[in-house]
PyMOL Python script that loads the backbone (N, CA, C, O; Angstrom):
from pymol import cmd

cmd.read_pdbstr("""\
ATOM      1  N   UNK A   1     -17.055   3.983 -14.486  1.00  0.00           N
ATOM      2  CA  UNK A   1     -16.158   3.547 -15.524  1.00  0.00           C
ATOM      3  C   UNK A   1     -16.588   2.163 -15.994  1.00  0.00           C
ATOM      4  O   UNK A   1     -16.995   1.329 -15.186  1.00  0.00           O
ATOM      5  N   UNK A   2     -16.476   1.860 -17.607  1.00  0.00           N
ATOM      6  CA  UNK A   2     -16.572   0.851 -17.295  1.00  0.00           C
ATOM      7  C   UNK A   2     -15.096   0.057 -18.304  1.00  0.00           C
ATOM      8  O   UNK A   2     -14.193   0.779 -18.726  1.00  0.00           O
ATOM      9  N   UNK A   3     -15.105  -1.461 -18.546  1.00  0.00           N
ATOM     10  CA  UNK A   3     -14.256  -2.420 -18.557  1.00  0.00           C
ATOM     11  C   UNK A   3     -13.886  -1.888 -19.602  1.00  0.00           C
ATOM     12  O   UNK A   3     -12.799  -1.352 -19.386  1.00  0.00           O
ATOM     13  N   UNK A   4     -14.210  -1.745 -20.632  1.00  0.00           N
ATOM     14  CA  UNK A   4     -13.941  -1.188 -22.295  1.00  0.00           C
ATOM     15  C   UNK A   4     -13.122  -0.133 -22.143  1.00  0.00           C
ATOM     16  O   UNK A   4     -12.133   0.103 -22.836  1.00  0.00           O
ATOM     17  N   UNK A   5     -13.754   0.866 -20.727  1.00  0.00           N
ATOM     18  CA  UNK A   5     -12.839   2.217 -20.778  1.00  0.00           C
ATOM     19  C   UNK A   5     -11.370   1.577 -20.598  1.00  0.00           C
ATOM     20  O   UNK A   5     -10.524   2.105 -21.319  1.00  0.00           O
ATOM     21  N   UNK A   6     -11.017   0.772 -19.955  1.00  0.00           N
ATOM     22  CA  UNK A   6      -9.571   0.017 -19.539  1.00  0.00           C
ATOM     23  C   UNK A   6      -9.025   0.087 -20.657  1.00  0.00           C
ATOM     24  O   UNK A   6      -8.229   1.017 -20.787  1.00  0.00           O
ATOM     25  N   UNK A   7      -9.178  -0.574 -21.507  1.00  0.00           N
ATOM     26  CA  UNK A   7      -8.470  -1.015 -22.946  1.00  0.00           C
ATOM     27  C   UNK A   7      -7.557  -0.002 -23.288  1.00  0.00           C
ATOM     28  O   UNK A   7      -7.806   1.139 -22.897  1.00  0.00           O
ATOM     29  N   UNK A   8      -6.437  -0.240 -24.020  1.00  0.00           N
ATOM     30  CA  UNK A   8      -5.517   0.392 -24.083  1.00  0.00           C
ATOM     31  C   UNK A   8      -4.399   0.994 -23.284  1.00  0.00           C
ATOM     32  O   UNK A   8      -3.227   1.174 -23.612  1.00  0.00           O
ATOM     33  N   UNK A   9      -4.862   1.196 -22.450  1.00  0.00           N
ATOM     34  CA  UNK A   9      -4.107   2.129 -21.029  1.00  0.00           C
ATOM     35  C   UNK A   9      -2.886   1.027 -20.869  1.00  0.00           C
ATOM     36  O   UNK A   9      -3.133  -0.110 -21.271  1.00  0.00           O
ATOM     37  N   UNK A  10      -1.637   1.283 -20.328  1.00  0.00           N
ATOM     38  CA  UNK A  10      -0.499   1.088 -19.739  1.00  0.00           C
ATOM     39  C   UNK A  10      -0.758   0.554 -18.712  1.00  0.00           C
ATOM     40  O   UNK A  10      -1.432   1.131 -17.859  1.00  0.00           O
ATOM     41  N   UNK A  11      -0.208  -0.875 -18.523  1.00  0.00           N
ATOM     42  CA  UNK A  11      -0.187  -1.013 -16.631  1.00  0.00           C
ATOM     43  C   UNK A  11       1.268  -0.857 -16.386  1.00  0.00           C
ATOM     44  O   UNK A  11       2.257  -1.170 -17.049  1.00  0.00           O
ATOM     45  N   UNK A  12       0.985   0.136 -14.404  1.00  0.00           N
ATOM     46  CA  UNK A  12       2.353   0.013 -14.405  1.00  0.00           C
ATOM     47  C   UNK A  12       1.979  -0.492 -13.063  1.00  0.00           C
ATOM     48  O   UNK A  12       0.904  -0.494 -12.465  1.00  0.00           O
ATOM     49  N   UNK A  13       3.306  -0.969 -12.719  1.00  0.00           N
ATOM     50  CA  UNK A  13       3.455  -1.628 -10.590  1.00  0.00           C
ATOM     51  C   UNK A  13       4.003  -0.358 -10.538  1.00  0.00           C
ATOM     52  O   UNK A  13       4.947   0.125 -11.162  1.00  0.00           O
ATOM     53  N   UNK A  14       3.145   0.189  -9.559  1.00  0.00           N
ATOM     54  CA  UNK A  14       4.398   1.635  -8.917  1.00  0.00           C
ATOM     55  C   UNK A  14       5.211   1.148  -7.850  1.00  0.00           C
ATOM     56  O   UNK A  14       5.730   1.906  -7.031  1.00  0.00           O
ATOM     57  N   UNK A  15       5.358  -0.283  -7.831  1.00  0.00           N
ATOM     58  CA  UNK A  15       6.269  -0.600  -6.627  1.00  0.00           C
ATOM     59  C   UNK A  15       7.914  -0.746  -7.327  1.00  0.00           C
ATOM     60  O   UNK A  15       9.006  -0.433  -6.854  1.00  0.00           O
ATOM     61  N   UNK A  16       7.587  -1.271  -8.457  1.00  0.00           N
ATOM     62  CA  UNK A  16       8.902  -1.181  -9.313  1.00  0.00           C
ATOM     63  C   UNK A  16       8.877  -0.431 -10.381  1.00  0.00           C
ATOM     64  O   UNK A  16       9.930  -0.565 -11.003  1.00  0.00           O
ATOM     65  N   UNK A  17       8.234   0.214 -10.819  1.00  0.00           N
ATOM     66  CA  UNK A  17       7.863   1.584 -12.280  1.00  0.00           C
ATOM     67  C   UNK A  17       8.504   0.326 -13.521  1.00  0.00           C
ATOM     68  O   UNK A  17       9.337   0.398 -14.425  1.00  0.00           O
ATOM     69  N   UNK A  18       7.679  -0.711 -13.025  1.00  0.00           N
ATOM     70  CA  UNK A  18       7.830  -1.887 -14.438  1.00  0.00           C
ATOM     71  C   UNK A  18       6.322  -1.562 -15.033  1.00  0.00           C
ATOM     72  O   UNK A  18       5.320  -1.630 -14.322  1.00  0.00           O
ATOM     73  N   UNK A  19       6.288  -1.114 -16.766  1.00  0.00           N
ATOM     74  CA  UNK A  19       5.517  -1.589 -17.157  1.00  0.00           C
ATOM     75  C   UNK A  19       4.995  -3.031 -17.553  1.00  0.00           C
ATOM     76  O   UNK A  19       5.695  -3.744 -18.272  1.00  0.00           O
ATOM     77  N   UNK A  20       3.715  -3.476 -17.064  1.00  0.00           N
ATOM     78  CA  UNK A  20       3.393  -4.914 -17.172  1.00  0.00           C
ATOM     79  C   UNK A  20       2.618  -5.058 -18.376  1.00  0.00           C
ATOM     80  O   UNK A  20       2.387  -6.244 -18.613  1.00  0.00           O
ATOM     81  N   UNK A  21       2.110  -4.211 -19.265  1.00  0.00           N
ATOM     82  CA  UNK A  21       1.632  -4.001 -20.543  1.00  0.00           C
ATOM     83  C   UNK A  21       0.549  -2.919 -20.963  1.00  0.00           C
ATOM     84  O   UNK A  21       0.437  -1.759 -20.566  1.00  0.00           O
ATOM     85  N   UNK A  22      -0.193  -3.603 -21.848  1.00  0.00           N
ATOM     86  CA  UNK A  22      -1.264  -2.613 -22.471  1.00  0.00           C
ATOM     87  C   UNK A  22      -2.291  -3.625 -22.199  1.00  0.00           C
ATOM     88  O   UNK A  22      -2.339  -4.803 -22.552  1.00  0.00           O
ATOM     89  N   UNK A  23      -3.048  -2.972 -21.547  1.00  0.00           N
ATOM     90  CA  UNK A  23      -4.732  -3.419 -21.578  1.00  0.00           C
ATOM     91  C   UNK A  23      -5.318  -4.005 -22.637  1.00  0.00           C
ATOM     92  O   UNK A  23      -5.748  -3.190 -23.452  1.00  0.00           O
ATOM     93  N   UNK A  24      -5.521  -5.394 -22.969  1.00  0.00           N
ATOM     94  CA  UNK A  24      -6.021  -5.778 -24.250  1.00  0.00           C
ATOM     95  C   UNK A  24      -7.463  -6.625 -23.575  1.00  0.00           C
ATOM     96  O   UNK A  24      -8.523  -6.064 -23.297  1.00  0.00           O
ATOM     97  N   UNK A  25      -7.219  -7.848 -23.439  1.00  0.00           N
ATOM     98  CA  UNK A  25      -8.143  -8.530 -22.975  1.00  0.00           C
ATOM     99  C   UNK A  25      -8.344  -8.718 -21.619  1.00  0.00           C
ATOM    100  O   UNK A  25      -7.425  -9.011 -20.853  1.00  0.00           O
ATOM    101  N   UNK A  26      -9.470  -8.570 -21.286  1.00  0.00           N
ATOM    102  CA  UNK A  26      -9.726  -8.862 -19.633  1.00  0.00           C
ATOM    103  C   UNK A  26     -10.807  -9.527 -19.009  1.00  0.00           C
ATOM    104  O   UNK A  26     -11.925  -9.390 -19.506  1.00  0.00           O
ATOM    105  N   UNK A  27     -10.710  -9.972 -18.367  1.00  0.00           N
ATOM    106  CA  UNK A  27     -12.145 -10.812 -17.187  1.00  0.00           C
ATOM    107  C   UNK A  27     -12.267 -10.196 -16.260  1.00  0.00           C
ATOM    108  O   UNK A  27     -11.665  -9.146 -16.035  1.00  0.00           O
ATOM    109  N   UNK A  28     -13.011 -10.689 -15.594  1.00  0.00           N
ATOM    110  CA  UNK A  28     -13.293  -9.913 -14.057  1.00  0.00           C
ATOM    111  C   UNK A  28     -13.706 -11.125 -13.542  1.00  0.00           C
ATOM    112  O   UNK A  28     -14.440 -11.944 -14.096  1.00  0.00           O
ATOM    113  N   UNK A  29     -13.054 -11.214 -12.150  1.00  0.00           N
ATOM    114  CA  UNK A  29     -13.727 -12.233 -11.008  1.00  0.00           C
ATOM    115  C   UNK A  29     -14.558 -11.788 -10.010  1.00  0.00           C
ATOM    116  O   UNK A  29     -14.183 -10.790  -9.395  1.00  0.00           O
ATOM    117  N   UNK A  30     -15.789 -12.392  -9.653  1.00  0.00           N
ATOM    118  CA  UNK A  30     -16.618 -12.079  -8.844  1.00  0.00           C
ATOM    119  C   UNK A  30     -16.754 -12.591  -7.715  1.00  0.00           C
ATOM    120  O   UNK A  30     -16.667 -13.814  -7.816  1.00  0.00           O
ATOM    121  N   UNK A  31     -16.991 -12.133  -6.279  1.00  0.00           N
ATOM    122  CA  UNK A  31     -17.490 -13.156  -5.300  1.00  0.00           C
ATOM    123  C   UNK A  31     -18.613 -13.451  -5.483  1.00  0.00           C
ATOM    124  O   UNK A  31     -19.548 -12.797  -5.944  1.00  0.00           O
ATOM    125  N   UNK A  32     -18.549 -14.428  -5.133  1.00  0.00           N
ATOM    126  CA  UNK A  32     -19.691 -15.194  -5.144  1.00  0.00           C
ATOM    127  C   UNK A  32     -21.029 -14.867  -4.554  1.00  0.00           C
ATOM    128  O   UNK A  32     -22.087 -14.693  -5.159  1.00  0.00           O
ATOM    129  N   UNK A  33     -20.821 -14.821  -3.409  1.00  0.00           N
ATOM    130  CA  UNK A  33     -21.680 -14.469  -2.023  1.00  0.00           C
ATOM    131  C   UNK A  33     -22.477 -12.774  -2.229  1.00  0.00           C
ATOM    132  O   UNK A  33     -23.600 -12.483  -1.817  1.00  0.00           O
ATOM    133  N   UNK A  34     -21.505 -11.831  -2.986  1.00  0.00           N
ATOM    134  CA  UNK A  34     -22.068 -10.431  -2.769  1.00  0.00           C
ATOM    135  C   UNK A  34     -22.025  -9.784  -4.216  1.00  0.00           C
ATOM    136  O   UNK A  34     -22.680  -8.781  -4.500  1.00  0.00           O
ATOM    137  N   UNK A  35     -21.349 -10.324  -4.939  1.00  0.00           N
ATOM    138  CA  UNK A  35     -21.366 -10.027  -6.465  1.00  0.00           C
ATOM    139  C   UNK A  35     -20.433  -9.116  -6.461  1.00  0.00           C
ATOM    140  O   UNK A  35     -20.282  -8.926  -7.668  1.00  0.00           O
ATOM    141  N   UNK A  36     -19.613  -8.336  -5.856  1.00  0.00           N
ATOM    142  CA  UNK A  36     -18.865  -7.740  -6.124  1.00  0.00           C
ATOM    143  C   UNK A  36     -17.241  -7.955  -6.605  1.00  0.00           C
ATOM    144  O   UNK A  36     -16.527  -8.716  -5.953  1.00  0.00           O
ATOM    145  N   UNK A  37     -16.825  -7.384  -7.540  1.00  0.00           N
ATOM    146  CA  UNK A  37     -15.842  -7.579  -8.334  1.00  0.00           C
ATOM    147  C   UNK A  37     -14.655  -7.963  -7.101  1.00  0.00           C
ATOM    148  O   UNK A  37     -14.415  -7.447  -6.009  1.00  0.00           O
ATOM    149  N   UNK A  38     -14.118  -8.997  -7.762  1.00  0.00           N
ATOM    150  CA  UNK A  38     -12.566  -9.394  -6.576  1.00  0.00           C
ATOM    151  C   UNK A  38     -11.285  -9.354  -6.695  1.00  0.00           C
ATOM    152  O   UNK A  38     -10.399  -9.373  -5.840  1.00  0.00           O
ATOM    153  N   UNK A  39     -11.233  -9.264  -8.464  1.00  0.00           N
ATOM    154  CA  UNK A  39     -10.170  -9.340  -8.959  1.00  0.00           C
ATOM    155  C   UNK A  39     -10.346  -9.523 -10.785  1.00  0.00           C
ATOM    156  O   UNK A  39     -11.108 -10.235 -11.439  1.00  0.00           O
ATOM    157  N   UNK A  40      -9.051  -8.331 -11.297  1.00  0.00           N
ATOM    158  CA  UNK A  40      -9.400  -8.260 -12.796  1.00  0.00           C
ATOM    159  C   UNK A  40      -8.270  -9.125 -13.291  1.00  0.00           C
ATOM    160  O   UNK A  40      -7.367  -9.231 -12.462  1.00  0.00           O
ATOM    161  N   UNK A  41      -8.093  -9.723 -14.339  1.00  0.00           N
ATOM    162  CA  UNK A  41      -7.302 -10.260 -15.294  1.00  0.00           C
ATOM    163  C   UNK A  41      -6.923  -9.825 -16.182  1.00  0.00           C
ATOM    164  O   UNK A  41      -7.879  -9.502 -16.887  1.00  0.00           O
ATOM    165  N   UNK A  42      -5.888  -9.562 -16.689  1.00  0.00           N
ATOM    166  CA  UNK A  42      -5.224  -8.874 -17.621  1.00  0.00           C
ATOM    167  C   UNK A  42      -4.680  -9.867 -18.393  1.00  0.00           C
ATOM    168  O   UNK A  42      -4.224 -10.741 -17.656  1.00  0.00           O
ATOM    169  N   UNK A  43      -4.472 -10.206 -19.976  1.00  0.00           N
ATOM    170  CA  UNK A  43      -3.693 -11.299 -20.257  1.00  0.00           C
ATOM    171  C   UNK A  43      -2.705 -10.192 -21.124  1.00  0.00           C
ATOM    172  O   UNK A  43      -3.065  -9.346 -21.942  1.00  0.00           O
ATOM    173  N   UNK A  44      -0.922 -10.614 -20.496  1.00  0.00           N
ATOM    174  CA  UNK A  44       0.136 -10.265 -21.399  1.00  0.00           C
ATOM    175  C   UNK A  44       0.373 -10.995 -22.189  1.00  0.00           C
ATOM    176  O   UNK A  44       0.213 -12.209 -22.071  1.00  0.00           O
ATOM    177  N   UNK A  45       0.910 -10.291 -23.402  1.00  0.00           N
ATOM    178  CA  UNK A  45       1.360 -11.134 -24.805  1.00  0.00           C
ATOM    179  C   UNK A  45       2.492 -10.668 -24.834  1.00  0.00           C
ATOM    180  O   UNK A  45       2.600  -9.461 -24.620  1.00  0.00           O
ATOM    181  N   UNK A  46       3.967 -11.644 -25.169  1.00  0.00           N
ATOM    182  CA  UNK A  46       4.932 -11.531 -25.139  1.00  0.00           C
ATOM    183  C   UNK A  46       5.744 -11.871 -25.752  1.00  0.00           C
ATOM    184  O   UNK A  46       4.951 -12.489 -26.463  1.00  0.00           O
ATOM    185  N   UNK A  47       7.386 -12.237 -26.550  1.00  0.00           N
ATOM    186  CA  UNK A  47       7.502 -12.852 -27.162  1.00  0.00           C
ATOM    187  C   UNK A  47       7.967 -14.130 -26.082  1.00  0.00           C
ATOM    188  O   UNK A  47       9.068 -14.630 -26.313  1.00  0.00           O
ATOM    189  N   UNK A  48       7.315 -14.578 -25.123  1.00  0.00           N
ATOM    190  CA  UNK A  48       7.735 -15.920 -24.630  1.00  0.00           C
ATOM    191  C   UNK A  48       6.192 -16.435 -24.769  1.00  0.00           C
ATOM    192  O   UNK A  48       6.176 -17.663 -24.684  1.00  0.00           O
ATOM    193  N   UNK A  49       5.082 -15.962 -24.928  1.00  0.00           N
ATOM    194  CA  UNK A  49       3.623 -16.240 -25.189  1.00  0.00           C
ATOM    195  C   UNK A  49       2.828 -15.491 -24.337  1.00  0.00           C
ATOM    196  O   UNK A  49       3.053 -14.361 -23.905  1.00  0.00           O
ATOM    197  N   UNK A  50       2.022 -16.105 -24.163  1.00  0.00           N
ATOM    198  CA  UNK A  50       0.620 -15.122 -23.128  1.00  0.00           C
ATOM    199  C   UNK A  50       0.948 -15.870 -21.532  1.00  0.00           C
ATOM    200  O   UNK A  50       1.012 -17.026 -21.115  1.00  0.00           O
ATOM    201  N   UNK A  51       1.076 -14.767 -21.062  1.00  0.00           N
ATOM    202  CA  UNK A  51       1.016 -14.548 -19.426  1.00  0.00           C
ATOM    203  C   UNK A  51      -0.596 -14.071 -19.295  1.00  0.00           C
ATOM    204  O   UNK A  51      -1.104 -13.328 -20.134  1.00  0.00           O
ATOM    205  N   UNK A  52      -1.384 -14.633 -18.052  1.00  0.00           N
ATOM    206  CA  UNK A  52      -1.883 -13.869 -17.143  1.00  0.00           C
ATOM    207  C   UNK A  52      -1.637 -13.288 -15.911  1.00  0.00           C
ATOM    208  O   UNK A  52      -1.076 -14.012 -15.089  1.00  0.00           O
ATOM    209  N   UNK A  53      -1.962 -11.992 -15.532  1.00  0.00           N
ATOM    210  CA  UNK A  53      -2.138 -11.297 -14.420  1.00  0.00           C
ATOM    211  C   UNK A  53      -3.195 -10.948 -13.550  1.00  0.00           C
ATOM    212  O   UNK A  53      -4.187 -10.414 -14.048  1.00  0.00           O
ATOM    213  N   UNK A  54      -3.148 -11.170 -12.278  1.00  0.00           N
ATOM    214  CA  UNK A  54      -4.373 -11.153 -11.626  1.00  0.00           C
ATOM    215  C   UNK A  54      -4.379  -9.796 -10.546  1.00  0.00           C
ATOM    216  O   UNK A  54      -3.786  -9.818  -9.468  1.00  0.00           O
ATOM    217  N   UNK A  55      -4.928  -8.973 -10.901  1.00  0.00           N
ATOM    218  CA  UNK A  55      -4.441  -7.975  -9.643  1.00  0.00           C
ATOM    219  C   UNK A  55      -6.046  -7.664  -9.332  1.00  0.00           C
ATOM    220  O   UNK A  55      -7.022  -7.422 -10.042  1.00  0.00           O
ATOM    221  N   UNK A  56      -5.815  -7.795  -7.910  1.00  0.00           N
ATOM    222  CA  UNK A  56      -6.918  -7.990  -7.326  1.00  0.00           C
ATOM    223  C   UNK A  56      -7.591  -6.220  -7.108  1.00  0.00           C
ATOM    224  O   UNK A  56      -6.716  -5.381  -6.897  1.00  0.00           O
ATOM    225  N   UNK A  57      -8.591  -5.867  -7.143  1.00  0.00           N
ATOM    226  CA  UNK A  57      -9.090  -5.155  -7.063  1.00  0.00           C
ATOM    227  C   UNK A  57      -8.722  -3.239  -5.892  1.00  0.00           C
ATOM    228  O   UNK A  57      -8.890  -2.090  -6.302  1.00  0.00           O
ATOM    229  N   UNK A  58      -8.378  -3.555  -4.923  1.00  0.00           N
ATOM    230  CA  UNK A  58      -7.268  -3.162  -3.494  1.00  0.00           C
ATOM    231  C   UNK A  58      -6.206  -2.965  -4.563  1.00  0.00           C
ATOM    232  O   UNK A  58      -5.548  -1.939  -4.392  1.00  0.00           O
ATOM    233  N   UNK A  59      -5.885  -3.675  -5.596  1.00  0.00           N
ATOM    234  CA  UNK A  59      -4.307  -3.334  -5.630  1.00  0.00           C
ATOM    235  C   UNK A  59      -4.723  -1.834  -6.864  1.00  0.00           C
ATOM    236  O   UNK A  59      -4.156  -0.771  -6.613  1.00  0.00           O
ATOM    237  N   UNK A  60      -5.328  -1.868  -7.638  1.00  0.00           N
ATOM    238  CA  UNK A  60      -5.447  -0.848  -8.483  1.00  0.00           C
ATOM    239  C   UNK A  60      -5.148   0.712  -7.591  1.00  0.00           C
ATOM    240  O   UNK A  60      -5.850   0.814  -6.584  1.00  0.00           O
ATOM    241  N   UNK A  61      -4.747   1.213  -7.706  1.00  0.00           N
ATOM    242  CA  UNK A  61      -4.129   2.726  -7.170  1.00  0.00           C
ATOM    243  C   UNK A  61      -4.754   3.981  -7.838  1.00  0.00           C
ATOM    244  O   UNK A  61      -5.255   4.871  -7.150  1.00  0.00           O
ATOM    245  N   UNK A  62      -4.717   4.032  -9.123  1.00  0.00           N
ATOM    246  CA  UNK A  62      -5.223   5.209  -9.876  1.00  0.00           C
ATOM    247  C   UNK A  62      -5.760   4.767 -11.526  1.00  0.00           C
ATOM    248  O   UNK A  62      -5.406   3.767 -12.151  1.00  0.00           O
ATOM    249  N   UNK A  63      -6.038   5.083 -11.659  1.00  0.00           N
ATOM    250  CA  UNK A  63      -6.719   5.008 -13.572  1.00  0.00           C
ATOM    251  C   UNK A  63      -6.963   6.413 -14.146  1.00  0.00           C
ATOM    252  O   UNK A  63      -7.909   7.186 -13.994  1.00  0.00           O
ATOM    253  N   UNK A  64      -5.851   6.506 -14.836  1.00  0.00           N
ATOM    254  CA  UNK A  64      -5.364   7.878 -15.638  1.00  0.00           C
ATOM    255  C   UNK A  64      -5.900   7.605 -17.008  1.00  0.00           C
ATOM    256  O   UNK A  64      -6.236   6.434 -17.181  1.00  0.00           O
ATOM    257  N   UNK A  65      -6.058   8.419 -18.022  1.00  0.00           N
ATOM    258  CA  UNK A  65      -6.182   9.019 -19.169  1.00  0.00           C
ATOM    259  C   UNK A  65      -5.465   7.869 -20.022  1.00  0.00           C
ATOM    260  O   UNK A  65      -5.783   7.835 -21.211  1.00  0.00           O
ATOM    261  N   UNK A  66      -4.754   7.142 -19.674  1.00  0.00           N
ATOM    262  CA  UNK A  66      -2.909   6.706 -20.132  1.00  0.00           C
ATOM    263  C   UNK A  66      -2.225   5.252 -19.822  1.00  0.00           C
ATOM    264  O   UNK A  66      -1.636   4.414 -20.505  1.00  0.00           O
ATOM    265  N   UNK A  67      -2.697   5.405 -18.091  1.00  0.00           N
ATOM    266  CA  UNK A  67      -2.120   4.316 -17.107  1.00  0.00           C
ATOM    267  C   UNK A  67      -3.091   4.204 -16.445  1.00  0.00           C
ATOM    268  O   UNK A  67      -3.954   5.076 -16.339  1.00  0.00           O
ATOM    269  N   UNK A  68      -3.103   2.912 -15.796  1.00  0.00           N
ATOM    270  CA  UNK A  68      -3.671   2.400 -14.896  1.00  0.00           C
ATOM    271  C   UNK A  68      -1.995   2.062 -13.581  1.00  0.00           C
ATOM    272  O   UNK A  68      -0.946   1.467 -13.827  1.00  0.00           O
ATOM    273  N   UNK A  69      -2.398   2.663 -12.444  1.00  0.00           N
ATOM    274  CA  UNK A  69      -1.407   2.364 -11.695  1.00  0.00           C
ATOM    275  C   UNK A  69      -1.619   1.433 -10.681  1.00  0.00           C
ATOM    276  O   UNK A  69      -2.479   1.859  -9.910  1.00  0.00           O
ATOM    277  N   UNK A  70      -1.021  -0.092 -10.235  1.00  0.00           N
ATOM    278  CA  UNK A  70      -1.276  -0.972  -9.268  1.00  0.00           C
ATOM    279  C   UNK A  70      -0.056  -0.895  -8.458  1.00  0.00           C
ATOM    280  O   UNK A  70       0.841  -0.098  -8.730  1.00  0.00           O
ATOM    281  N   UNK A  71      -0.009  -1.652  -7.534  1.00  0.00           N
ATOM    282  CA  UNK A  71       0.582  -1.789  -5.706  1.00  0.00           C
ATOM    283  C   UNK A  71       0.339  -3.112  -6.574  1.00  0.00           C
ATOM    284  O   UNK A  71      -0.626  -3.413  -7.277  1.00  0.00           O
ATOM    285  N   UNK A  72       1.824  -3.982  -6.233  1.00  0.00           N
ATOM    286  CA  UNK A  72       1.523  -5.515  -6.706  1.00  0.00           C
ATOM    287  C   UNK A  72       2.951  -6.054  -6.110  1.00  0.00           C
ATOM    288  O   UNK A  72       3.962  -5.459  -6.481  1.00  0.00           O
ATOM    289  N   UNK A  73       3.060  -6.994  -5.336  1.00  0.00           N
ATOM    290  CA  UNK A  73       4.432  -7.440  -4.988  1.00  0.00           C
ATOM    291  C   UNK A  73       4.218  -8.654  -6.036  1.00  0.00           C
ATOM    292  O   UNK A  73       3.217  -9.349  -6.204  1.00  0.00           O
ATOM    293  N   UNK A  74       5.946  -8.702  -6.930  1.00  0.00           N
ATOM    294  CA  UNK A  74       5.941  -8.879  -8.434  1.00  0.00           C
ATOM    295  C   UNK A  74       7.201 -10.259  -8.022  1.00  0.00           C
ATOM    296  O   UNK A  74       7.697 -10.932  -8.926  1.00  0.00           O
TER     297      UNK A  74
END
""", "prot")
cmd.dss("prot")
cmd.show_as("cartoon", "prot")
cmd.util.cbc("prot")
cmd.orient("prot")
């Protein structure tokens, strides 16, 4: 998969079935040491302004057609 495929999709926490938004812009954090991805960024837009979200890589659960589902204590 790659990062582009993300775009659009729904995030939800399946710990509270809160949607946290739509996939627009994102980063990715890397370790350092092994290059492997550690954690993605999501930025929400809201009407209070832009939030970021950091859900670390472990927390992603599934990536549907639709949704992306995370494990995130919120």
């Amino acid at each position: 998969m790659k990062l582009r495929d993300l775009s659009g999709k729904k995030l939800i926490n399946i710990k509270t079935g809160r949607v946290l938004g739509t996939v627009r812009d994102t980063d990715l954090v890397f370790e350092t040491n092994t290059g492997s991805i550690e954690s993605i960024i999501f930025q929400q837009k809201g009407l209070k302004g832009e939030k970021y979200i950091v859900i670390p890589v472990g927390a992603i659960k599934q990536v549907g057609t639709r949704v992306i589902l995370v494990d995130l204590n919120e």
